[in-house]
C-alpha angles and dihedrals in degrees: 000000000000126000107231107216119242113254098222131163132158129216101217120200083197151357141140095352107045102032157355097312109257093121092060100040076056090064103049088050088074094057099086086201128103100237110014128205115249125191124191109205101185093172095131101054083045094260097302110218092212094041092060089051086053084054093048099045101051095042101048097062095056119073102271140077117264136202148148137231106225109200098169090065103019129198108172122083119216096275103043088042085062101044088046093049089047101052089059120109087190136036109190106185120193142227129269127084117355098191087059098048101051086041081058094040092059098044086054096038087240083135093060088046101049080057093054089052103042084047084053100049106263109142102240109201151165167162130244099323078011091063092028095054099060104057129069090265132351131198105264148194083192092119103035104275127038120284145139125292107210096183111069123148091258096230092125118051116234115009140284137236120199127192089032097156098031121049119065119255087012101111089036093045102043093045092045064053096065106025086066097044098242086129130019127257108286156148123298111203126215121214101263101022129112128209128197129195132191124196095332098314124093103253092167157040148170149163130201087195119077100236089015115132157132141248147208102233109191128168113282137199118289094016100302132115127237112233119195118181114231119223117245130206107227116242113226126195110238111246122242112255108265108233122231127220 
């Protein structure tokens, strides 16, 4: 009988570009292959030319093959577009602005594509655009100040709110979002947590930041939401092996 793939992806407070890495090596961990596939979409920051190097740089050096999808300046025809983004094992998409990138996604099929792969078993995962862009609607500065996004993938049920700790009028702002209804209950994410999800269900979650978390923020009485932390598992760096004389 066939073995039905497991549909992951991971909503990252952090990674590569913010901070020292545990957060990525925590991702990889997922991937039960020697050398996985990694590929970098920067679609969102325009295809920033440093933030690729940071992407590079930090990946090059970790047991896996890394690589990007341009789409501002794009190589790859339909077909060969398809057959690149499904022999990954990994889709890391960065941070930037979420209502552009979808908009570009969906003028290249790179939508319809994300889908393929994530029915077929490759970890989608991010960080800021990267989280938002997964769920049915995310808490979004796309448009200047921050607002709903209505328009997600919907990979992810519910919706999804980055930055939650650390930008002013985030946490305020996403949860007057819910409260009204203008998005649906979802999950606030805190800089230097990860979040993994498994067909759907949270089967995972970790901090590189002692008191860092998420929560599950639903509409509450009188107007209100309900907000319950998530406990998260602490992310420690291997030591390096002592030597002995």
């Amino acid at each position: 009988m066939a073995v039905v793939p497991e549909r992951r992806l991971a909503l990252l407070g952090g990674g590569f570009s913010t901070d020292d890495g545990l957060l990525d090596d925590w991702v990889l961990d997922q991937v039960p292959v020697p050398r996985p596939r990694v590929c970098f979409i920067p679609t969102a920051s325009g295809d920033a030319p440093g933030y690729i190097e940071q992407f590079f740089g930090a990946y090059q050096s970790r047991s896996c093959e890394p690589s990007v999808l341009h789409l501002f300046r794009r190589e790859l025809d339909d077909d060969a577009l398809r057959t690149f983004l499904l022999s990954q094992d990994v889709v890391y998409v960065g941070g930037g602005n979420t209502a552009n990138m979808l908009a570009v996604w969906r003028a290249h099929g790179v939508d319809r594509l994300l889908r393929e792969a994530f029915d077929r078993g490759t970890l989608l995962c991010g960080i800021s655009a990267g989280a938002n862009c997964w769920a049915e609607g995310s808490h979004t500065d796309s448009f200047g100040p921050l607002t709903h996004l209505s328009d997600g993938l919907g990979l992810l049920s519910g919706s999804v709110c980055p930055h939650y700790d650390s930008e002013p009028g985030r946490r305020s702002s996403y949860q007057a979002a819910v409260a009204n209804r203008a998005l649906p209950a979802g999950w606030a994410v805190e800089d230097g947590v990860g979040v993994l999800f498994t067909g759907g269900l949270l089967t995972d979650s970790v901090t590189r930041t002692p008191r860092a978390c998420f929560y599950r923020v639903e509409p509450g009485r009188d107007g209100g939401v309900d907000e319950q932390a998530m406990q998260c598992r602490l992310l420690v760096a291997a030591q390096p092996p002592t030597s002995t004389a």
